[in-house]
N, C-alpha and C positions, 0 to 999 in steps of 0.2 A: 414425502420428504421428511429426515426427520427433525425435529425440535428440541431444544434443552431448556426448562425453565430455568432461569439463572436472574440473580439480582431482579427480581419480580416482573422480569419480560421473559419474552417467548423468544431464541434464536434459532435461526433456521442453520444446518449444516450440513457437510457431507464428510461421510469416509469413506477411503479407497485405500486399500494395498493391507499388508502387514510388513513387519519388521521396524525397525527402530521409525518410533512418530516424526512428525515433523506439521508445526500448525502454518498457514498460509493464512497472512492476516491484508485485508485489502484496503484500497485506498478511497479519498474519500469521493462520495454521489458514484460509488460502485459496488456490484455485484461480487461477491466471490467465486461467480461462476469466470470469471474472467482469466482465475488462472488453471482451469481447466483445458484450454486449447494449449499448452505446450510445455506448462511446469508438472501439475499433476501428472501426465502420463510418462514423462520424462524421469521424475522422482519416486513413482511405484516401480516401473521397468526396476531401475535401480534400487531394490529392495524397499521401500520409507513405507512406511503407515499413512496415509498422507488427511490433515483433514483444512476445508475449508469454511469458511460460514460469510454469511450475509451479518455485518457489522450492522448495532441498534442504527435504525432513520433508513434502511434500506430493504423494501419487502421481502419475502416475505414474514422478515423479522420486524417486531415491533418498530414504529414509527419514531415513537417518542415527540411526538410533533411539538410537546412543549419545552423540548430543550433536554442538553447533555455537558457532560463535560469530556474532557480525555480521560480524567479517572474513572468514570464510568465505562469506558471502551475499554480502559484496561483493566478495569475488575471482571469485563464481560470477559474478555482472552481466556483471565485465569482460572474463572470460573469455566469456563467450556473442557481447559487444560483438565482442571480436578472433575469432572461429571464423566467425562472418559475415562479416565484415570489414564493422563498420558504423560505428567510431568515427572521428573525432571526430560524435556523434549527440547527440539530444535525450533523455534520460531523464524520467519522471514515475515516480513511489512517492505509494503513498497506505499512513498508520501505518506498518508497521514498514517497507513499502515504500519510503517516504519518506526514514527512516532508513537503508537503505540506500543512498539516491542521495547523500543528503549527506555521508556517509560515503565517497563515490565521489569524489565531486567533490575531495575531501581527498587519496586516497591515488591519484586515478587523474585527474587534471585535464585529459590531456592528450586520452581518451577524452568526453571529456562538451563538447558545444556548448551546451547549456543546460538547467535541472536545474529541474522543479516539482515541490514536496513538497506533499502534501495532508493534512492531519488529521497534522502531524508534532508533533514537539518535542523539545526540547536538552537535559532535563531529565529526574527522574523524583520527581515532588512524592509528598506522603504519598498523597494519594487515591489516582494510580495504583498506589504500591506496595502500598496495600493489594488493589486489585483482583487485580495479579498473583499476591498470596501465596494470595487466593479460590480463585480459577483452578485453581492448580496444587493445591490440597489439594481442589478439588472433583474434579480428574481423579483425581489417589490416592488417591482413598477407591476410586474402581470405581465409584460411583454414578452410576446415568443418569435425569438428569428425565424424567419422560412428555414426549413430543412436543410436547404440546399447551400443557405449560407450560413449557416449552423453547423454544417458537414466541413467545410473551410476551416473556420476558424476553430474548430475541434481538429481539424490535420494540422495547420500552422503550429498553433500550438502545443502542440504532443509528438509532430514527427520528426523526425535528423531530416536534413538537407537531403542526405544520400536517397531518402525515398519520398521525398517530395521532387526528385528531378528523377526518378526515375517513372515516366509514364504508367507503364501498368499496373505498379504498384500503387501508384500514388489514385488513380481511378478505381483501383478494388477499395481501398483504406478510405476514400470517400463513398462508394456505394454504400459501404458497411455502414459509415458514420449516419448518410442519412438514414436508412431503413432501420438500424439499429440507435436511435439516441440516447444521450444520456438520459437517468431517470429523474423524474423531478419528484416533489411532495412533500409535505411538510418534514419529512427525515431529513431527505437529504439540504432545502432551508437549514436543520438546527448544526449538519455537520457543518455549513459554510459557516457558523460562530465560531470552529475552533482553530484557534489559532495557538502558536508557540509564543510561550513567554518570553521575557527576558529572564535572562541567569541561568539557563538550563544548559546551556553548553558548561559551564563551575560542573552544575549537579554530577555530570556525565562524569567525570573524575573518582564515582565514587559506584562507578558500575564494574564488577568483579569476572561475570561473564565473559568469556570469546566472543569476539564480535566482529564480524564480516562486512565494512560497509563498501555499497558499491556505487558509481556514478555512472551517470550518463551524459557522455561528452557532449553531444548536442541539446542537453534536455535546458529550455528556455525557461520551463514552470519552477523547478525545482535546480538550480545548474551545480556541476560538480562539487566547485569552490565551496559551497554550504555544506556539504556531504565530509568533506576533506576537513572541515571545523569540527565536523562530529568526529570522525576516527583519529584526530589528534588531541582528541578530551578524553574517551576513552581510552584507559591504562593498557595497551599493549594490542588493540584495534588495529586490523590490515582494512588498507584501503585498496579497490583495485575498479579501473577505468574503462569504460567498455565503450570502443568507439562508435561512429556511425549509429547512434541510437538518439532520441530524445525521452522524454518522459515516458512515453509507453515503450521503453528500450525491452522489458521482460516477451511483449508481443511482437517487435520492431527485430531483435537479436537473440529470439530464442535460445538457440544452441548455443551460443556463449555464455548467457545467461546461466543456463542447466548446467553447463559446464564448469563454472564458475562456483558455483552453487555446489554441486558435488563433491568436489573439489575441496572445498572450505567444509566438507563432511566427514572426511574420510582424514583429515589431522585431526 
């Protein structure tokens, strides 16, 4: 697997395809191996360079157990961007992932051809805060749900309506959840610190890039309306809705997704 020294850690990455780059930046207490079942393959087919990596606090990249900030993740992006040599490139972030392209676009413009944020936002309203304060006191107590209801409330959570009623799906999308769980350890701990400021939806006004944001009609964690705050800060930002999805809408609506995606590639 290979690795880039960058800003005095080790990140782990992949590349696939050739022709025009395109980074896949992921979200947070996740692997970038995530967008391998249906972006990557989709995005090579169609000519892109495609690369992913394991964001700092998430193995096999550095842990960082004593903490980070977002400018840290995004000095990591653009560092990974310059060690390729891939910029000026295309970025997509899905949640915090998101957050960090946009974030990029800001401090690093010169890197970025064009920027989609998925399931993002400019904000951090009461709902969300109170989920994060959940979070992190569910992880310091040391308490572990059983699997099984760990598997639930990972589907509740993250899936549309449409494939929580639909049986078969909704029993593979739990098998997966429990055998496969989220990863824990002091990384993914220091990502639950990061949160969105106040005032960065202003700052977005002053982002120059193309930018693609997209929502996900059913997504509970992150819901459209926040996304839709974003692409009307950014100066001349398409917003576009993709039904029947929730937060994992990229896994949940593949082909729209891809489709969507491509699409906003080829203007």
């Amino acid at each position: 697997m290979p690795t880039a020294n960058v800003n005095g850690i080790r990140l782990h990455y992949e590349d696939q395809g050739d022709g025009d780059p395109v980074v896949l930046v992921m979200g947070q207490g996740a692997s970038g191996r995530a967008w391998h079942l249906h972006q990557v393959p989709a995005l090579v087919e169609a000519g892109h360079r495609v690369v992913t990596f394991d964001n700092r606090g998430i193995p096999p990249s550095e842990e960082c157990g004593g903490g980070f900030t977002i400018d840290d993740l995004v000095a990591d992006t653009a560092a990974l961007a310059e060690h390729l040599g891939l910029g000026p490139c295309r970025f997509v972030g899905v949640s915090m992932g998101a957050y960090v392209v946009q974030e990029l676009m800001l401090a690093r413009p010169e890197l970025v051809r064009q920027g989609v944020l998925m399931a993002t936002r400019g904000r951090t309203d009461a709902l969300r805060a109170a989920l994060g304060r959940g979070e992190r006191a569910l992880y310091d107590s040391g308490l572990t749900l059983p699997p099984a209801y760990a598997a639930w409330v990972r589907a509740v959570q993250n899936l549309s309506p449409a494939t929580l009623d639909d049986e078969q799906q909704v029993q593979d999308w739990l098998e997966l959840f429990e055998f496969a769980p989220e990863p824990a350890g002091p990384g993914v701990r220091a990502q639950l610190d990061l949160v969105v400021p106040d005032g960065r939806l202003a700052a977005y006004r002053a982002i120059s890039r193309p930018c693609l944001v997209i929502g996900f009609a059913d997504d509970v964690v992150l819901p459209p309306h926040l996304g839709r705050e974003v692409a009307a800060a950014v100066p001349h930002a398409v917003y576009h809705e993709i039904k029947d999805c929730g937060h994992y809408g990229y896994l949940e609506r593949p082909d729209e997704v891809n489709r969507v995606l491509l699409e906003f590639f080829r203007t």
